[in-house]
N, C-alpha and C positions, 0 to 999 in steps of 0.2 A: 145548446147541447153539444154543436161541433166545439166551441172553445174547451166545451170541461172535460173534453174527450181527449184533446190535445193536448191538456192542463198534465190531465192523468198519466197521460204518456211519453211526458218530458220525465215527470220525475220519475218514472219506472226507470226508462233510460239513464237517469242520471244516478239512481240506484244500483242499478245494472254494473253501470261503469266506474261508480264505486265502489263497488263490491270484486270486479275484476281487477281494479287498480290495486286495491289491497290485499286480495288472494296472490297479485305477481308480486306486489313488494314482500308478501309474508315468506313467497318463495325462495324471491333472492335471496331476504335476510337468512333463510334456513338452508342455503346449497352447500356450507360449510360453516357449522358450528364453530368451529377454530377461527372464524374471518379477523374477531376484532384482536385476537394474543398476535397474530399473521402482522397486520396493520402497527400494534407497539413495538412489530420486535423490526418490521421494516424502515418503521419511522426512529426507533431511537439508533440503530446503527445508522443512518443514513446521515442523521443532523450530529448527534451524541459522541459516534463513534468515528464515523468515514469524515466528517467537515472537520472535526473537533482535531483529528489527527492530520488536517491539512492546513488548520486554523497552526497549529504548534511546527509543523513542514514553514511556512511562509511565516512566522515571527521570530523564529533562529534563525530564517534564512538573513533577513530584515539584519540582526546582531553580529549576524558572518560578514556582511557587508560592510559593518562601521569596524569590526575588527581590522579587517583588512585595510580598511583605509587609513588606519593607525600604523600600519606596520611602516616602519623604518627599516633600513640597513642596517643588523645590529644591535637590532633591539629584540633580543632575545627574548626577555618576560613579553614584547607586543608580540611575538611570532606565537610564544604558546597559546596567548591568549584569541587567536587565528586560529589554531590547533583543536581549542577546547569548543570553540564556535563550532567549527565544524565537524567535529563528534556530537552538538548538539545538535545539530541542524539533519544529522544523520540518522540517526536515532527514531524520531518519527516519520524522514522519509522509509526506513527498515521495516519500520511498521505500517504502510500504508503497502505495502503489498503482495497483501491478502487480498486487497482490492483494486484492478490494476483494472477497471474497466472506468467507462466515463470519460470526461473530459483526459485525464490521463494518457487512453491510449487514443481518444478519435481526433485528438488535438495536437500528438507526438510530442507530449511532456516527456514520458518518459525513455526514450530514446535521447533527449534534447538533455536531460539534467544526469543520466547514469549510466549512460556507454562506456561499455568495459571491452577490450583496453587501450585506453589512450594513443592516440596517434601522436609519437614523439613527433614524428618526420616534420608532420604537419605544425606542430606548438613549437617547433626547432625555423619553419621557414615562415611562419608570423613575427617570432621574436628577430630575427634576422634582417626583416623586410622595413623598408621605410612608412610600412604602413601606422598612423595612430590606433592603437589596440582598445579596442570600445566593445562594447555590448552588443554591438549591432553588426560590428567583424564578427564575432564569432558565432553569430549565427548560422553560417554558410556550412560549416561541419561537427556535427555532435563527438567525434571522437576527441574534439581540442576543445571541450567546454566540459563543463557539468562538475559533479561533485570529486570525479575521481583526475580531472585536467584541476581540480585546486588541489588536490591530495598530492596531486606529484607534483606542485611547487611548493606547498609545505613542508612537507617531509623530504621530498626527492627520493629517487630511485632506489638507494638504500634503506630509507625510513631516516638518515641521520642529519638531513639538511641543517644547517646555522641560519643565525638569523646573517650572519656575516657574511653568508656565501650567495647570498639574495642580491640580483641584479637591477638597475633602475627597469630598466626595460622587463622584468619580471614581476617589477612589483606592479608594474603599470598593467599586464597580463594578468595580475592576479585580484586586483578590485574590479577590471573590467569581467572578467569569470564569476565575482561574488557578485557583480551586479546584476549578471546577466540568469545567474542561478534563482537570486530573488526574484527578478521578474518573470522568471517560470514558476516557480510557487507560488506567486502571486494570482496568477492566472487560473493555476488549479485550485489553488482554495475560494479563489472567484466564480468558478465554474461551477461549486457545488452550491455556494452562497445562498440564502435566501433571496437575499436582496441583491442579488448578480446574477448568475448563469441558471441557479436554482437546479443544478440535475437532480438535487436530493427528492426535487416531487416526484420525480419519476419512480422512487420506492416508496416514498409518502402514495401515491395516488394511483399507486398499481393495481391495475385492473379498472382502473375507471381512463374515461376521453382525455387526451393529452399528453397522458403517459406512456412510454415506449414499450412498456411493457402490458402485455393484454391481460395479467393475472397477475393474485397475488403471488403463485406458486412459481411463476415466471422469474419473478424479481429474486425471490428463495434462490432458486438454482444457478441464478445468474452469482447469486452471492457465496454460494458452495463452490460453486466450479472455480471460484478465486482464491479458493481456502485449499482446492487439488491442485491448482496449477504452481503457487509459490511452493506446498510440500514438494510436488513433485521437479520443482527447480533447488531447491537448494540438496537435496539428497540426492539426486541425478545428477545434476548440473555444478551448482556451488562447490557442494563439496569435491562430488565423483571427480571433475576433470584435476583439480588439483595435485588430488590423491592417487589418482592412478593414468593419467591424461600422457603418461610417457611411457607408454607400450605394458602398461599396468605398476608404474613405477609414477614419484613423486615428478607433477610441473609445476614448480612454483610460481614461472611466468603467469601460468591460467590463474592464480586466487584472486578473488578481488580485494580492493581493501588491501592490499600486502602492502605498499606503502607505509602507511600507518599501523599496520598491525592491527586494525581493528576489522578484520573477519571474522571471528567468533563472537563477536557482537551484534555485529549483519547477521550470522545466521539465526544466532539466538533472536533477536529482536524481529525477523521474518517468520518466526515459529509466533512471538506472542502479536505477531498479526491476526493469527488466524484466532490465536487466543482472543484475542479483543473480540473480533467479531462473533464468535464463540459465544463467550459469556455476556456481551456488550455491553464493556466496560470499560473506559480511556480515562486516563488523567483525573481517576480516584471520582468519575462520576459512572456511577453504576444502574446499567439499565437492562434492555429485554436483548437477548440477544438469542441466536439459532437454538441453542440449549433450552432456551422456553417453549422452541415447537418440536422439539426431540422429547423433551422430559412429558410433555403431555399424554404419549402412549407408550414409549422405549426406554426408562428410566435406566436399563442395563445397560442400552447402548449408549445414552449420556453419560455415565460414568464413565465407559469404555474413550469414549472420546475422548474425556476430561484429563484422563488417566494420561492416554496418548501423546497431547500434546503437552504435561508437564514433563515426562520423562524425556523428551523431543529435548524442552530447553533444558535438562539440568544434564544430561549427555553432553553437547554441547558445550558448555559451561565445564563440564568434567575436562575437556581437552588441556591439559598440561600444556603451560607456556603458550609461544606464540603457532595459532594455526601452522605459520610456515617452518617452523621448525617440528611440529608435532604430525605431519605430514611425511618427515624423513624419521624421525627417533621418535614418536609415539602414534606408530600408526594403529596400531589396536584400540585406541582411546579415540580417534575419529572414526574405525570403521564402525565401534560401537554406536558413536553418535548419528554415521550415515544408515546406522540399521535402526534405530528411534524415530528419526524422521524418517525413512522408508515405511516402517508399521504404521506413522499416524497416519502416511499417504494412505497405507492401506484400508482402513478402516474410513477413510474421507471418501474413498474413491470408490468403496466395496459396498459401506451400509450406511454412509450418509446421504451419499451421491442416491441411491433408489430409492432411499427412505424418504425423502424433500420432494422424487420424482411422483413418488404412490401418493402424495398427500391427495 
């Protein structure tokens, strides 16, 4: 009689506790209806969009590197073809930030690869010094490294450098800089890796143990606030100091990219940062991106965004001739561009930013 009485009262018990196991998982699953749109649109920007665009950052970097070490004295078509490397290799670093969080910033990638502006003094008493110029010299200062310390031996201070006017001791400076640019890409697109640094779980697996982030909603705004900060750098920053950085008059010193002339490419290409992440869609693979959890109840305010950031790049792109010259003789055509990206900021910063925080 005791046995069958205990018998009874296990399985009540385990009744019980089935029945509470699956009332709290019915819960969890129903705390937000939106979890699993949350989850594809965390997981395909993370692998799809934010890797995918670091996988393309570290394999031009990879092609900058063997260009360069073709260059000769002289060799003019090698030098462009150094030139056109590194307009590739630029291109997707342009577009990576929208997302400047991650391995990126807690790793000091990008200080290490895009420090603007150059510190001649310093690339003047490396090249000077008895020192051998390696990857591992120029570690010591980000201003004599990265993409804008190859920009100014490519092009030179004018934008008009020859391949003739290239020094041995320069070129030796300038493989050791392509090298040392690729093993910083290298690093950051290892960082997100699946199969290396892996930070992409950390928006894969948001809101569960292991992840940095305690929500899915966390990871959201983590990813919005990257989409305000680049608007709010290149319409503030990029452009504004340029543009009016000399007592509300043109500094052509401050633009980036002036070397090369490729500043309105940097801006535009920072604007379809945010685009990518946006729509989440890189390199013609098209996936879930912020706009899948906008368009679920605000369909006015997705368009409004959409709207946004294409008039942002084609403003932009509007700018006659070169940034630095459209700066002094067509300043109305960048102020309009700096008021495009100013709007998208606003609309990021005004009803995206609380509409991602309310979810």
């Amino acid at each position: 009689m005791k046995k069958s009485t205990l018998f009874l009262s296990l399985i009540t018990l385990s009744l019980a506790g089935f029945t509470s196991c699956s009332d709290n998982d019915a819960s969890s699953e129903t705390t937000d209806p939106n979890a699993s749109v949350y989850s594809e649109v965390l997981t395909d920007l993370s692998i799809d969009v934010i890797t995918e665009t670091y996988n393309s950052l570290y394999t031009n970097a990879v092609a900058l590197e063997t260009a360069a070490g073709n260059l000769t004295i002289g060799d003019e078509s090698a030098l462009d073809a150094v030139k056109t490397a590194w307009q590739n290799t630029r291109a997707p670093w342009e577009k990576s930030e929208g997302f400047l969080y991650g391995p990126v910033d807690t790793d000091g990638i990008d200080p290490a690869i895009d420090s603007w502006p150059v510190d001649v003094n310093a690339i003047d008493n490396i090249l000077s010094s008895n020192n051998e110029i390696t990857s591992t010299l120029l570690e010591s200062n980000n201003e004599a490294r990265g993409f804008h310390t190859i920009e100014y031996f490519v092009w030179g201070l004018e934008g008009n450098k020859t391949a003739s006017e290239l020094t041995t001791r320069e070129l030796e400076y300038l493989v050791a800089a392509t090298q040392n640019l690729k093993s910083k890409t290298q690093e950051l697109y290892y960082g997100w890796l699946s199969s290396e640094g892996d930070f992409a779980s950390n928006f894969v697996n948001a809101g569960e143990s292991g992840s940095i982030y305690t929500s899915q909603k966390g990871a959201l705004e983590e990813i919005v606030e990257g989409l305000v900060i680049i608007a709010d750098e290149v319409a503030n920053g990029k452009i504004e100091e340029p543009l009016n950085g000399n007592n509300g008059g043109p500094k052509p010193e401050a633009e980036e990219s002036r070397f090369s002339n490729n500043s309105k490419l940097d801006f535009a290409n920072n604007i379809r940062s945010i685009q990518n992440i946006y729509l989440g869609d890189y390199n013609g693979n098209n996936g879930n991106g912020i706009t899948n959890v906008v368009a679920l109840t605000n369909t006015t305010l997705d368009t409004e965004i959409t709207t946004a950031i294409s008039a942002a790049i084609l403003a932009i792109e509007a700018i006659p001739g070169t940034f630095t010259d459209a700066i002094v003789n067509n300043r109305t055509a960048v102020e309009n561009a700096q008021t495009k990206v100013a709007e998208l900021l606003v609309v990021l910063e005004s009803d995206l930013t609380p509409f991602i925080t309310g979810l």
